[in-house]
Short mmCIF file of the C-alpha atoms (twelve columns), coordinates in Angstrom:
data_MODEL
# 
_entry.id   MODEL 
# 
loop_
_atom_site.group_PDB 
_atom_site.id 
_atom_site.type_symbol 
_atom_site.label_atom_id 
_atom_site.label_alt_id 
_atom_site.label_comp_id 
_atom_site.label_asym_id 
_atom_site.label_seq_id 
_atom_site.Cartn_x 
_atom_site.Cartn_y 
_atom_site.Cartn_z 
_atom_site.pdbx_PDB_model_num 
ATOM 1   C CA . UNK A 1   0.000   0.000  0.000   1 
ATOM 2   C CA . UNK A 2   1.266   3.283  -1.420  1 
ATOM 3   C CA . UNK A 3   0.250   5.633  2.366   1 
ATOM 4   C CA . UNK A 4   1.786   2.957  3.692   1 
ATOM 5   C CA . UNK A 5   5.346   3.064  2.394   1 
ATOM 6   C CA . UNK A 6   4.997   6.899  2.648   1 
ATOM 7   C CA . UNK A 7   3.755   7.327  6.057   1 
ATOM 8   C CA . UNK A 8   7.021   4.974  7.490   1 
ATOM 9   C CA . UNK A 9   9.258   7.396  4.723   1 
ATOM 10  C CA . UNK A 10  8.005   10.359 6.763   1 
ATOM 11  C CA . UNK A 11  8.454   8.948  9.798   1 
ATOM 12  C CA . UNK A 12  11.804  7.801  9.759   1 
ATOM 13  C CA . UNK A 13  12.825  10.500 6.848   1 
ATOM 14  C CA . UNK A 14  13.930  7.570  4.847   1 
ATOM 15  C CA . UNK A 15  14.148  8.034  0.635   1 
ATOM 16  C CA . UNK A 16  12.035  6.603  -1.481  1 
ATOM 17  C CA . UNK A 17  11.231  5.985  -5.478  1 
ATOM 18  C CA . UNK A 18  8.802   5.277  -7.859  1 
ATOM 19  C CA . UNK A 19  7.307   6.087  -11.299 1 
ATOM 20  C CA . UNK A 20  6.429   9.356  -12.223 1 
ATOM 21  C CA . UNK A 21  5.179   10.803 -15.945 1 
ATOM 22  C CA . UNK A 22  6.941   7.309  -17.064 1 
ATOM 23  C CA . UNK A 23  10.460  8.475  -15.427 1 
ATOM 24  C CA . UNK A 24  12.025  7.014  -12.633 1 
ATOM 25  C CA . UNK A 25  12.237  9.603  -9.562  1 
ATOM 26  C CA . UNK A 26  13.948  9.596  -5.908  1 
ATOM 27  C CA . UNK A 27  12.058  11.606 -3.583  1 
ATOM 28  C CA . UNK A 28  12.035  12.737 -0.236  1 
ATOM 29  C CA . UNK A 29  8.727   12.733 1.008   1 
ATOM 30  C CA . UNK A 30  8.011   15.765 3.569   1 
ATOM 31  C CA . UNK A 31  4.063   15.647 4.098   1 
ATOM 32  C CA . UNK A 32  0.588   13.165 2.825   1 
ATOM 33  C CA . UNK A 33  -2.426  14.953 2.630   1 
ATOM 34  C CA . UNK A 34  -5.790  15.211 0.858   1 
ATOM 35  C CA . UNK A 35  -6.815  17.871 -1.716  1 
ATOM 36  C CA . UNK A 36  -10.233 17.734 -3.639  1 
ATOM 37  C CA . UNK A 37  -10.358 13.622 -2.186  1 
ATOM 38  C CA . UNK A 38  -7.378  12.392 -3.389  1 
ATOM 39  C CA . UNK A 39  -3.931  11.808 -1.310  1 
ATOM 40  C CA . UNK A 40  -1.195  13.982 -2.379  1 
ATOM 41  C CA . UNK A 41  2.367   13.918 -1.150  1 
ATOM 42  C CA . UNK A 42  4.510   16.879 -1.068  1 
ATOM 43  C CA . UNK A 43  8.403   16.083 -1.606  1 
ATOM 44  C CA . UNK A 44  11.837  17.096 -2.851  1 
ATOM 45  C CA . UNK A 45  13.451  15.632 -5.520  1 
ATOM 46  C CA . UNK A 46  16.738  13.927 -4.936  1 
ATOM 47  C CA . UNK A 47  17.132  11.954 -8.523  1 
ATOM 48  C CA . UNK A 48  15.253  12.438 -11.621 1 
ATOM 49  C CA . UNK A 49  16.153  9.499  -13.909 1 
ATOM 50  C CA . UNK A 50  19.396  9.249  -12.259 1 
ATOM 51  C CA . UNK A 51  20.377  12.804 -11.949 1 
ATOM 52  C CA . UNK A 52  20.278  15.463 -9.424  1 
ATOM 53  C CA . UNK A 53  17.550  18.420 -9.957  1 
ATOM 54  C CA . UNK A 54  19.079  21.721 -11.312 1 
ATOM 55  C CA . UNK A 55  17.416  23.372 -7.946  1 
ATOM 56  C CA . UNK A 56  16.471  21.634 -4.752  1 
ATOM 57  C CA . UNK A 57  12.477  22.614 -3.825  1 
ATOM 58  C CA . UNK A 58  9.391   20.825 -2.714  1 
ATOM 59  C CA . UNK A 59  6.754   19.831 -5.475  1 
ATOM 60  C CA . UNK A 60  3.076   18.332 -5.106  1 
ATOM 61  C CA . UNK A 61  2.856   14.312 -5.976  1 
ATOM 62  C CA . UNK A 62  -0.444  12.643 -6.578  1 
ATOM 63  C CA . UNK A 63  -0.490  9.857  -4.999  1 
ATOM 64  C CA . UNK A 64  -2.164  7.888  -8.464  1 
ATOM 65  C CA . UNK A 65  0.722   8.930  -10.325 1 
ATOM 66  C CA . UNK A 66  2.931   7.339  -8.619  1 
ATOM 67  C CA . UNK A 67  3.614   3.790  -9.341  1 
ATOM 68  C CA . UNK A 68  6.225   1.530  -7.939  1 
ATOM 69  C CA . UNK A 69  6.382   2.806  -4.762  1 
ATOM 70  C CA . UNK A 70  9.494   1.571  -2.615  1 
ATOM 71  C CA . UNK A 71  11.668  2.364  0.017   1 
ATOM 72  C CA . UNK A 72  15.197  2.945  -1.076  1 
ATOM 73  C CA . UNK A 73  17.194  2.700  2.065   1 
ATOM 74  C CA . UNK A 74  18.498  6.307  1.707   1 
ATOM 75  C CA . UNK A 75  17.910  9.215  3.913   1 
ATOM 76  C CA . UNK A 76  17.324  12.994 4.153   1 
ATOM 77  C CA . UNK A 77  17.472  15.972 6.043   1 
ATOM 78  C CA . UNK A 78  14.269  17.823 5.686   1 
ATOM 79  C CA . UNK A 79  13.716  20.853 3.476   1 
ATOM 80  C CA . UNK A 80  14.219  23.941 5.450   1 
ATOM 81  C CA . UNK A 81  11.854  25.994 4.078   1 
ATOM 82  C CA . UNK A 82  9.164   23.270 4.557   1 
ATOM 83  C CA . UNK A 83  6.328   24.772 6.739   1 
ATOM 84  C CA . UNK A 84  3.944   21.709 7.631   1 
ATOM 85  C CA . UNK A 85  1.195   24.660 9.736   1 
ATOM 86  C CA . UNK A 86  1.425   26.145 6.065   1 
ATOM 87  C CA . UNK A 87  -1.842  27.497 5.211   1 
ATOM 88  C CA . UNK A 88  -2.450  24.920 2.469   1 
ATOM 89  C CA . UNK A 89  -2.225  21.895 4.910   1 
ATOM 90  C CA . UNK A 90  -4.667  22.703 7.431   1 
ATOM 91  C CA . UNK A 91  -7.508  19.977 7.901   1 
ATOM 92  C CA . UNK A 92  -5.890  17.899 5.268   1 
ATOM 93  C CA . UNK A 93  -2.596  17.000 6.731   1 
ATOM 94  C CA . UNK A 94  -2.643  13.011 7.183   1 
ATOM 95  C CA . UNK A 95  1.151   13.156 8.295   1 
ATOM 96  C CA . UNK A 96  3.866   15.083 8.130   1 
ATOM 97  C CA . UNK A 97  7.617   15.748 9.027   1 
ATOM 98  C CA . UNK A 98  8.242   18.207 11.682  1 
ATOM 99  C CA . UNK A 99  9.368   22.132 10.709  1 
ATOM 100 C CA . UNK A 100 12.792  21.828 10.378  1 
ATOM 101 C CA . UNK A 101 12.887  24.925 12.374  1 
ATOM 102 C CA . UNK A 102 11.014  22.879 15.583  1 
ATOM 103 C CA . UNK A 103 13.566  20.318 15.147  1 
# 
């Protein structure tokens, strides 16, 4: 199960990858919530088909789109301009890493 994978990823701020718009991705997943019904996860990049990202930021996953979800044994610190109070999160956060800044 997809929430699954992703809630222990959160949790333990552990890597993971999948299938995304038929590429291969390694993402660090910050925060699973809901928007309009469906479970989103927001996340930074690590890999992209192998290779870094020109810029590190955090980007909105749907959940659906992702296919092949796996833990990859790899770590990460979190994203310190991730805000999980944000504005956008509240009464649809499922889980979510704590602010770096609370850390």
């Amino acid at each position: 199960m997809p929430s699954k994978i992703l809630l222990e990823a959160i949790a333990l701020h552990k890597s993971v990858t999948a299938c995304y718009n038929r590429g291969t991705v390694r993402l660090a997943p910050h925060i699973l919530y809901t928007r309009h019904g469906e479970l989103h996860v927001d996340a930074t990049t690590l890999e992209r088909d192998g290779q870094p990202p020109r810029e590190t930021k955090l980007g909105t996953f749907k959940l659906a789109g992702l296919t092949d979800l796996a833990l990859d044994g790899g770590s990460f610190e979190p994203f310190a301009e991730f805000d999980p109070t944000a504005q956008r999160y509240q009464g649809e956060t499922l889980f979510a890493i704590e602010s770096p800044a609370a850390a």
